[in-house]
C-alpha positions in Angstrom: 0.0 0.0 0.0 1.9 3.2 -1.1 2.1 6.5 1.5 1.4 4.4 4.4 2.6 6.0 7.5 3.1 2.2 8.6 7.2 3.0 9.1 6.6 5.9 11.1 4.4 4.0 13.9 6.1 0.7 13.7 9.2 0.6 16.3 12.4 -1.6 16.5 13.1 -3.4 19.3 16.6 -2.2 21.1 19.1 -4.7 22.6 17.4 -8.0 23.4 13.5 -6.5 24.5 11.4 -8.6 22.0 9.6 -5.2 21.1 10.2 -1.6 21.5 10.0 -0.4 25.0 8.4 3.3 26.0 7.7 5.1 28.4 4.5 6.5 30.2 4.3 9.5 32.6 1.9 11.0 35.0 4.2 13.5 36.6 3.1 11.5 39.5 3.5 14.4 42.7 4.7 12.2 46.1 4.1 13.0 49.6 6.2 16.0 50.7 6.9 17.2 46.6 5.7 19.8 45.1 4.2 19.5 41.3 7.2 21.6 40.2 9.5 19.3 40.9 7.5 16.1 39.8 7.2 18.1 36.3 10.7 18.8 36.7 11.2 14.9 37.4 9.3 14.1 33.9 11.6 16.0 32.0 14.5 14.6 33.1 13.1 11.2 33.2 12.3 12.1 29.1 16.2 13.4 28.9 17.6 9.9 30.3 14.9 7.2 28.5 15.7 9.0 25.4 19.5 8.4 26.0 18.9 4.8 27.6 16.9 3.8 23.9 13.5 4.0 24.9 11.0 4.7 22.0 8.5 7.1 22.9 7.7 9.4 25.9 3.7 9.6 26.8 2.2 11.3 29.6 -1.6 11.5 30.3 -4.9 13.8 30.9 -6.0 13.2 34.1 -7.7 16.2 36.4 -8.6 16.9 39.8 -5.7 14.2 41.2 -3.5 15.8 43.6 -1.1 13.0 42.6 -0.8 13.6 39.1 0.8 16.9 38.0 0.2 16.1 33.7 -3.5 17.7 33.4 -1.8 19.9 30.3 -0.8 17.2 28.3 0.1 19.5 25.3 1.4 22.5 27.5 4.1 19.7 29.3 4.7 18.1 25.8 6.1 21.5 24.4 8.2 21.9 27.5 9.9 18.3 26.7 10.4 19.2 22.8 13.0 21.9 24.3 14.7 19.0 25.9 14.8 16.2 23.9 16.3 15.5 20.6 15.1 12.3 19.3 12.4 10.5 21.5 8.8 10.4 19.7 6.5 12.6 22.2 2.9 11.8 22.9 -0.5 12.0 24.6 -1.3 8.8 26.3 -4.0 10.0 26.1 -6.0 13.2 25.1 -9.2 13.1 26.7 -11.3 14.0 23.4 -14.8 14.7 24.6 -13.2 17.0 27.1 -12.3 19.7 24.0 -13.0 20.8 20.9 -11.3 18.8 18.2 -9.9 22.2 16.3 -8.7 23.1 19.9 -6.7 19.6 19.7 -5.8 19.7 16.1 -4.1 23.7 16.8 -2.2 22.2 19.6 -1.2 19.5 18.5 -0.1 21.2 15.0 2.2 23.2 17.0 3.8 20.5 18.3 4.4 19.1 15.0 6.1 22.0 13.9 8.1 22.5 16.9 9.2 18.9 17.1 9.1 17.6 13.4 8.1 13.9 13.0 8.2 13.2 16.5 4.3 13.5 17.7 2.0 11.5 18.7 -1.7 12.0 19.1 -3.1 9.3 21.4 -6.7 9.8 22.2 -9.4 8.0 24.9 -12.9 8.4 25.1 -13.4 8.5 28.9 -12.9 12.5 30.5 -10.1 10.9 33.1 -11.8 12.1 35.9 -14.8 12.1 37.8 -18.2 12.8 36.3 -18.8 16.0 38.6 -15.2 16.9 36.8 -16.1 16.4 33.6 -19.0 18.1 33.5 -16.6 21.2 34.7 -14.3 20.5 32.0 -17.5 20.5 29.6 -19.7 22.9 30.9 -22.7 20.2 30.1 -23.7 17.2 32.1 -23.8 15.0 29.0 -21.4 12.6 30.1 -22.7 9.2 28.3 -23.9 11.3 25.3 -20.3 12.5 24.9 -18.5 9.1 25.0 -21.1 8.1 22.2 -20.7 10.9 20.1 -16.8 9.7 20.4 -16.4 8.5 16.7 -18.4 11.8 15.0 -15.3 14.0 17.2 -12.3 11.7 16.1 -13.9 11.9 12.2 -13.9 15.6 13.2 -10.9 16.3 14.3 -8.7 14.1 11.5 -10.0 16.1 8.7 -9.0 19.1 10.9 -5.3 17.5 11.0 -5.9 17.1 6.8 -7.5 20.3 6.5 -9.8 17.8 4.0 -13.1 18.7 5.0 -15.5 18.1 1.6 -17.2 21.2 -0.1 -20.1 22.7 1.3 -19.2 21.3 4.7 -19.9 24.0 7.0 -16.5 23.8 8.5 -14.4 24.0 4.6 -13.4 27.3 5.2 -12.2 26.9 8.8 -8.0 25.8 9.0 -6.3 24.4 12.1 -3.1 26.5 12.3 -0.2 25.0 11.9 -1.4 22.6 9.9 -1.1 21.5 6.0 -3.2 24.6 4.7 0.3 25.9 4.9 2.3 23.9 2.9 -0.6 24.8 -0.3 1.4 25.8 -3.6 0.2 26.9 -6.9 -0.9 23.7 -8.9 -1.4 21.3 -6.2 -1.1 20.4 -2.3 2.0 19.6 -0.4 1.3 17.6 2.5 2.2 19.1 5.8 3.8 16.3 8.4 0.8 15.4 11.0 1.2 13.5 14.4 0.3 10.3 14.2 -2.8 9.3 15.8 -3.7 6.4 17.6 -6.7 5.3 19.7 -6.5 4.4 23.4 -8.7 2.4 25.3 -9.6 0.1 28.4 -12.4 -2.2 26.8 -13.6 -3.2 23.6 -15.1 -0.1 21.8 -11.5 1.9 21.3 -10.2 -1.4 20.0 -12.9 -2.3 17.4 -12.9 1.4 16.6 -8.9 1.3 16.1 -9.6 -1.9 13.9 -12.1 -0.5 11.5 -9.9 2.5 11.3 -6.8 1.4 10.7 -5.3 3.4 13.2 -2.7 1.9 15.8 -4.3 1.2 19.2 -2.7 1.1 22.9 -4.4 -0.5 25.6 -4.6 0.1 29.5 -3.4 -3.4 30.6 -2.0 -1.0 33.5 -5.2 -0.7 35.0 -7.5 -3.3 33.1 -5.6 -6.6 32.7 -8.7 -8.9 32.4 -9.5 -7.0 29.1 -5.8 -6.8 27.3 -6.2 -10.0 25.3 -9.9 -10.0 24.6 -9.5 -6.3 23.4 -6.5 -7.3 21.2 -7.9 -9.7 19.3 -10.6 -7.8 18.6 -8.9 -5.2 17.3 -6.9 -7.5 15.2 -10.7 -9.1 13.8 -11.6 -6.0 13.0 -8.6 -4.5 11.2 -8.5 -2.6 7.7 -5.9 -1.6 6.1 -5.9 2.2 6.0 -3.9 5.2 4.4 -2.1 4.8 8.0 -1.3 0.8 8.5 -0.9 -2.0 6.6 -1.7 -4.2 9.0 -2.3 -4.1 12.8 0.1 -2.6 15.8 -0.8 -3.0 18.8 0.7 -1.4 22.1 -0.3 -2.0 25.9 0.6 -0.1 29.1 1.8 -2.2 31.7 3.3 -1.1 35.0 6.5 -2.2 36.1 9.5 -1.7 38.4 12.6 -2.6 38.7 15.2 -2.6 41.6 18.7 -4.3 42.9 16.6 -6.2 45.4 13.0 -7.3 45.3 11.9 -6.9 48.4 12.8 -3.2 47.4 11.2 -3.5 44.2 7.9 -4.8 46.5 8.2 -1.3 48.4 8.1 1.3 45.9 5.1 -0.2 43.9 2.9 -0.4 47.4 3.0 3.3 47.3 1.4 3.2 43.8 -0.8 0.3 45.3 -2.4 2.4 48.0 -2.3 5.7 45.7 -5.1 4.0 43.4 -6.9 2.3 46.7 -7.6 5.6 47.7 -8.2 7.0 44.3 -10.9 3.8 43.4 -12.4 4.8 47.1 -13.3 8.6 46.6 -10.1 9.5 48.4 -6.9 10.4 45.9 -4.4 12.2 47.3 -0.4 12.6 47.3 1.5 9.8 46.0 2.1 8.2 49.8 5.6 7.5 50.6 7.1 3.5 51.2 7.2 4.5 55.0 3.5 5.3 54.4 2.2 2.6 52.6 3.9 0.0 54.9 2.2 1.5 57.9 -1.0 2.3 56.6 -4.3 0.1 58.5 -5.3 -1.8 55.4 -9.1 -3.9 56.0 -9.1 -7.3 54.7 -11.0 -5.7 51.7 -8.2 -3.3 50.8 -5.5 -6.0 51.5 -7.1 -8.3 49.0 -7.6 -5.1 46.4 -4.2 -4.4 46.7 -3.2 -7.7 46.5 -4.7 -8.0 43.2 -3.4 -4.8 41.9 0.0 -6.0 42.4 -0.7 -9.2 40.8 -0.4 -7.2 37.7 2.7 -4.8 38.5 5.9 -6.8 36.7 8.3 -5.9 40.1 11.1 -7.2 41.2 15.4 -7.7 40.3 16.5 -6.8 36.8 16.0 -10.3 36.0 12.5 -10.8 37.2 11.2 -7.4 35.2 12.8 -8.9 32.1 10.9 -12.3 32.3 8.1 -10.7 33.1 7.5 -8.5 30.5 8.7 -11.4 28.0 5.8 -13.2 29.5 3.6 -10.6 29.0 4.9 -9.9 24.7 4.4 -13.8 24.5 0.9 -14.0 26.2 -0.3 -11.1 24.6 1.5 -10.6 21.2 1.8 -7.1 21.9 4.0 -5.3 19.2 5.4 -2.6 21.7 4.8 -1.9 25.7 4.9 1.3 27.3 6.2 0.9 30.7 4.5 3.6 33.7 5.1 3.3 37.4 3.5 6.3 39.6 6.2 4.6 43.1 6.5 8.0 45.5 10.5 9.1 45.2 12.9 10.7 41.7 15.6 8.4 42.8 14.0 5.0 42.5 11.7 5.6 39.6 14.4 6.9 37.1 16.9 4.4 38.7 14.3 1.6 37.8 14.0 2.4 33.6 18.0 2.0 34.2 17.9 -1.3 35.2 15.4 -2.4 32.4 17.2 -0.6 30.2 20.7 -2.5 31.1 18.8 -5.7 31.4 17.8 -6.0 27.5 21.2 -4.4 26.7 19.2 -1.5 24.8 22.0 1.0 25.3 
């Protein structure tokens, strides 16, 4: 299929990782931090996992989480262009029925032109928040109505990022700036570059979507495990080729941490643990410290949630995150994973994408 972007999605695996590796952030904001420095943290986080050989560099649109500092996903994107060189940059995700699709398609053209060929557009359906947020976010209390008008907004926005919206339409006058309406010479159209968009999801309706599209799809097996395979293999049943693939890619969040001992490794993701007990319970906060999570009163009930939650953290020595995630490529047949871990403390987080790093021999 000519003028695929197929080559521009598709990533090669570094060292021995049987896929590409990436990275996704929530400028998580610990106990005792300020969401300065956790932003601060993300960037050079970005700076080292683009040395190290990681692929791309994500973060997220969540709001009203005092333990997430990445509301802004396009505002903290621009910041990291300045400091990168070479890492592909993205939204994992952009929240779409939170804004306007020419709002997304401006912002997201100005990324492009400030970091040529190195943007990525993911976008989710859900408004990463609570309801009584979203409808803030919104101005409407249309929650439900907004998730199903999902496909109508992505339609939208893509032929903003063409600027290929048919004659008579009553938006073919309107131009998301930058965008390819600039790159129009006499006798003909010169494509602008565009970021690459890709659809994100927790269940099946992102995935089928992604399929019938053609577009690349990521899945949250980060917070929705149960789902990853069934949701893959619907995506794949549903795939058509497109201007965009040739065939399907497929990439899944997954968290994991790495660390010289395990029972050290065991420490930092319990902070993570009881960040997302509290979240799931009406109660987010900081991201608690180890000292924290170790003391905190857990009921049977929250020991048995966290238990689970844990079940599905790849944690441990060097060793142990490597055959873990090989598990995961072979059980799933994942084409990339993007690797998150929200643990409390700089140090240990950045020290842990080192490890991984040095255990596939990526650098």
């Amino acid at each position: 299929m000519d003028g695929t972007q197929d080559d521009t999605i598709r990533a090669t695996p570094r060292g021995n990782a049987p896929v590409a590796l990436s990275v996704l952030d929530l400028a998580p904001v610990g106990s005792g931090r300020t969401a300065r420095q956790a932003l601060g943290t993300t960037v050079e986080l970005a700076a080292l996992t683009e040395r190290l050989g990681y692929h791309r560099f994500w973060v997220a649109e969540h709001h009203s989480m005092p333990g997430i500092a990445s509301s802004s996903p396009a505002v903290v994107l621009a910041h990291l262009a300045a400091h990168t060189e070479r890492i592909r940059l993205g939204s994992g995700g952009v929240m779409l029925p939170n804004h306007a699709p020419l709002v997304i398609a401006e912002q997201f053209g100005t990324l492009e032109a400030l970091a040529p060929g190195r943007i990525d557009l993911g976008l989710g359906r859900a408004p990463g928040t609570d309801g009584a947020t979203a409808a803030a976010l919104r101005r409407e209390d249309r929650l439900a109505e907004s998730a199903d008008d999902f496909p109508q907004q992505l339609s939208e926005l893509t032929r903003f990022l063409d600027d290929d919206f048919p004659d008579g339409h009553p938006y073919a006058r309107i131009h998301a700036v930058p965008g390819p309406v600039q790159g129009r010479v006499p006798g003909g159209v010169q494509r602008a570059d565009r970021p690459s968009v890709w659809l994100l999801g927790s269940s099946g309706f992102s995935a089928r979507l992604a399929g019938l599209l053609g577009l690349p799809f990521s899945f949250a097996h980060h917070f929705s495990a149960a789902n990853t395979v069934p949701a893959l293999e619907l995506y794949r049943n549903s795939f058509r080729p497109s201007a965009v693939l040739e065939r399907p890619y497929a990439k899944i969040g997954v968290q994991a941490f790495a660390a010289d001992d395990a029972e050290e490794a065991r420490r930092q993701v319990l902070t993570g643990a009881l960040a997302m007990l509290r979240l799931r319970t009406g109660r987010p906060g900081l991201i608690p410290s180890p000292e924290e999570a170790e003391s905190y009163d857990y009921t049977p009930a929250e020991r048995e949630f966290v238990s689970d939650w844990l079940r599905n953290v790849v944690h441990g020595t060097p060793d142990e995150v490597r055959e873990g995630l090989d598990a995961l490529v072979k059980r799933t047949g994942a084409d990339e994973l993007m690797l998150t871990t929200n643990a409390h403390s700089p140090g240990p987080r950045l020290r842990s994408y080192e490890l991984i790093a040095d255990a596939y021999a990526m650098g």
